[in-house]
C-alpha positions in Angstrom: 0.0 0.0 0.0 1.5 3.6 -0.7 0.5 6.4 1.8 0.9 9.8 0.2 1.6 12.6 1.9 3.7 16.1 1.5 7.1 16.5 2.8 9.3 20.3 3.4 12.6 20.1 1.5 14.9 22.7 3.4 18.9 22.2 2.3 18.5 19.0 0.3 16.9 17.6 3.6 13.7 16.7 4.9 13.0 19.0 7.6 9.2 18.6 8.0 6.4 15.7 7.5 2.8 16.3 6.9 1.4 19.9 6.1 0.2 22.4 9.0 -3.3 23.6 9.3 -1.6 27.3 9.6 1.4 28.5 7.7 3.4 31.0 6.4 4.4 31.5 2.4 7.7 32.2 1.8 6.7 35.8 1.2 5.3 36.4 5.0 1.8 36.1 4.8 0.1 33.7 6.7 -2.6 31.2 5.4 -4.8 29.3 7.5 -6.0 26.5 5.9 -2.3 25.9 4.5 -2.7 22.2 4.2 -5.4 22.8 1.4 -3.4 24.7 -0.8 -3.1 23.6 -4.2 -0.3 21.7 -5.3 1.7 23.9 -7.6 1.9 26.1 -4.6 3.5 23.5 -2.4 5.7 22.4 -4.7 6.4 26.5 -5.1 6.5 26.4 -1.5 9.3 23.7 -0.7 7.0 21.0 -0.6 6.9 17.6 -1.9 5.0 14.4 -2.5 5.7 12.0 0.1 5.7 8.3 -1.3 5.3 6.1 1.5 5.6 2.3 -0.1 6.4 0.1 3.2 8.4 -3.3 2.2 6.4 -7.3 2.5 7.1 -7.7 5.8 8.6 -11.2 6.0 8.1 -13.3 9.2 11.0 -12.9 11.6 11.4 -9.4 10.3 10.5 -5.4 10.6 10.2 -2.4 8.5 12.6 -0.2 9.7 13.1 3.5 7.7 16.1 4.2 7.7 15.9 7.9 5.7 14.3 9.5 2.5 15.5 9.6 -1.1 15.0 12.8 -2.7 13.9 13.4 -6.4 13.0 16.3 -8.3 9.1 15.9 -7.8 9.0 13.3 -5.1 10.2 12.3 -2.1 10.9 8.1 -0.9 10.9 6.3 2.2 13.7 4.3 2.6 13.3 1.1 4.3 15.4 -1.7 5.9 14.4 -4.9 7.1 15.5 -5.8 11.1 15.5 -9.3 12.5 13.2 -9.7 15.2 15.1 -11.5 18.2 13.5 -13.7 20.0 13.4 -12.9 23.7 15.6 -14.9 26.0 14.1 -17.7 27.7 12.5 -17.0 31.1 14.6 -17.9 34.0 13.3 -19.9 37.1 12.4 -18.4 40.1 15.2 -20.3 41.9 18.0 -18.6 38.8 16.5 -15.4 39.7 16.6 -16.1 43.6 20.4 -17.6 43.6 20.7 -14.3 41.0 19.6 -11.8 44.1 21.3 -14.0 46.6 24.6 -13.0 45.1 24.2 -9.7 44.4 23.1 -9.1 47.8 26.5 -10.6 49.0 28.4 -8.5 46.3 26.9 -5.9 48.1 27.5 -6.3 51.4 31.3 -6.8 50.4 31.1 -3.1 48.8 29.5 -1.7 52.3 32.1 -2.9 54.2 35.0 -1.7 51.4 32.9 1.5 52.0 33.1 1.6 55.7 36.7 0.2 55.9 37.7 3.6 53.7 35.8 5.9 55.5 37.5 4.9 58.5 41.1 5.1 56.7 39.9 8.4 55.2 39.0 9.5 58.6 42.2 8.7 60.4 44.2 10.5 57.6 42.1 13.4 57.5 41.5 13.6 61.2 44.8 12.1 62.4 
């Protein structure tokens, strides 16, 4: 399916997607109503068509875009395929409880390292 829609060209760069309600012409006046304007003017404007044609999406994989290819009268999404990963395997309650066990020891360890230099700290300082 291709989604259309209008894209600012500022620089060789796409700096805006989609048209405002409100604008300003490159002269200075405003326009409400801006994204109604014809399409000569947007073109005249900065503007261009924005051709939207998302990839088959393959099983195992994602549309990604990845950035715009600009043409004369139209602008592209680009679009790269990412693997999915498959999320790791859920551990057991018991991995997860031996898990907390030892951080809670490596921890302990670091509050007395803690102590042990604030007492060194102390008597160098104070001493």
């Amino acid at each position: 399916m291709i989604f259309m829609d209008y894209v600012l060209i500022e620089n060789g760069k796409v700096t805006k997607i989609g048209l405002p309600k409100i604008g300003k012409l490159k002269d200075g006046r405003s326009v409400s109503c801006y994204h109604l304007l014809s399409h000569e003017v947007l073109l005249q404007e900065g503007w261009l068509p924005l051709i939207d044609n998302p990839p088959v999406v393959v099983e195992g994989f994602v549309p990604i875009i990845v950035g715009y290819e600009i043409f004369e009268d139209k602008v592209e999404v680009l679009y790269e395929l990412e693997q999915i990963h498959e999320k790791p395997e859920e551990t057991s309650v018991e991995e997860k409880l031996e898990k907390i066990s030892v951080l809670e020891e490596q921890n302990m360890v670091l509050q007395q390292a803690i102590i042990e230099l604030s007492i060194i700290l102390g008597n160098v300082v104070g001493g």
